[in-house]
C-alpha positions in Angstrom: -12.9 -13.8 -1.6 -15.8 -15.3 -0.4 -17.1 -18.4 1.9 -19.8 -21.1 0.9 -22.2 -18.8 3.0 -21.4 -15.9 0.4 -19.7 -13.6 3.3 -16.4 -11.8 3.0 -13.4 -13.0 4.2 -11.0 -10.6 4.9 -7.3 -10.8 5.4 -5.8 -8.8 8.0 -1.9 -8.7 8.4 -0.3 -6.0 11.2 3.2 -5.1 10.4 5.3 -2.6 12.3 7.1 -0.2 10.3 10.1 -2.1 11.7 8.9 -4.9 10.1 11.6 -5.5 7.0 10.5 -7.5 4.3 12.2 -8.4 1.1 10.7 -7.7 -2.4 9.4 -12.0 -2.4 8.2 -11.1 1.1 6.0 -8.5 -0.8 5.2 -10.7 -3.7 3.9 -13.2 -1.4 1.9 -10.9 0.3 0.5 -8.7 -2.4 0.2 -12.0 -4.6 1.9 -10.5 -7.6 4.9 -10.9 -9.5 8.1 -8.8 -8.8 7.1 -7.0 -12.1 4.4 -5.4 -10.3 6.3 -4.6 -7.5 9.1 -3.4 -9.3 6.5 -1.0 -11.3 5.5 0.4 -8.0 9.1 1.5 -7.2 9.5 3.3 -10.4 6.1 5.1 -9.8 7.4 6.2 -6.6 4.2 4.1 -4.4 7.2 2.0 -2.9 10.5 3.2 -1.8 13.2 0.4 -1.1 15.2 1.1 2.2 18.9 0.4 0.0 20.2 -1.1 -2.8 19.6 -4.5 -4.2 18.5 -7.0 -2.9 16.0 -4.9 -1.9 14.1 -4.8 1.3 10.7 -2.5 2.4 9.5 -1.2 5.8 6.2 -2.5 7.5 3.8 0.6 5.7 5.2 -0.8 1.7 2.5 -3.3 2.3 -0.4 -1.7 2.8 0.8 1.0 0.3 1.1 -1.6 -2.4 -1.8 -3.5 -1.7 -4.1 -0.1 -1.8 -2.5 0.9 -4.8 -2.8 -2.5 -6.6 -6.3 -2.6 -5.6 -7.1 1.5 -7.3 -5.5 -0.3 -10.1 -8.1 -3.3 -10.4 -11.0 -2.1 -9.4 -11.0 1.3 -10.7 -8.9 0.9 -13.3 -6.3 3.5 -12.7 -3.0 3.0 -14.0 0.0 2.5 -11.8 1.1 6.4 -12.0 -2.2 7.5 -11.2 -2.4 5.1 -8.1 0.9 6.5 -6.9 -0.8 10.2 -6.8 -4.0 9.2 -4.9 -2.0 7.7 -2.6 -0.2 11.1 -2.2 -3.7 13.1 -1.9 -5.1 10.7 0.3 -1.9 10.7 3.1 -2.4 14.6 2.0 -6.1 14.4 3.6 -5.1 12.5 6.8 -2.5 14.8 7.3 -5.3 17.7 7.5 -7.3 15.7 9.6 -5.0 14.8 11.8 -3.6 18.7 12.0 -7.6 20.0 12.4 -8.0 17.3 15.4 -5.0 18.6 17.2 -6.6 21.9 17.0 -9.6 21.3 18.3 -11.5 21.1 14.7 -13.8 18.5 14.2 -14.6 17.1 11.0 
């Protein structure tokens, strides 16, 4: 997205992982179809907190959004998304485990 002036605009949404929000909640959000959505719960990116109608935590959002975005811009497809999303949360778990050691990066 971009202004007259050619800058970014960035959208910035804090949600707590209290936050519930309903799979058209994340539609909105993620401006996608419930399709998309849907394909991210069967990938395993997304895990609904019960049965239908289905509602996601506060974290499902940025989640989807990242994993949408690996899948435009680099191409990736939806199963692939789901696994860097897995090594990445892999990483920050190091990092955060090397910090509380004393171990900078």
């Amino acid at each position: 997205m971009s202004t007259e002036n050619n800058l970014p605009q960035f959208s910035i949404c804090i949600l707590e992982e209290q936050t519930q929000l309903t799979l058209d909640d994340l539609c909105h959000a993620c401006a996608v179809r419930a399709e998309q959505i849907i394909e991210l719960v069967d990938v395993g990116v997304l895990e609904p907190l019960g049965r239908e109608p289905w509602e996601f935590g506060g974290a499902s959002l940025q989640r989807a959004r990242l994993a949408l975005r690996l899948h435009h811009d680099l191409d990736i497809d939806l199963a692939g998304a789901a696994l860097a999303l897995e090594l990445l949360e892999e990483i920050n778990t190091l990092r955060t485990r090397l910090h509380a050691v004393g171990v900078e990066d």
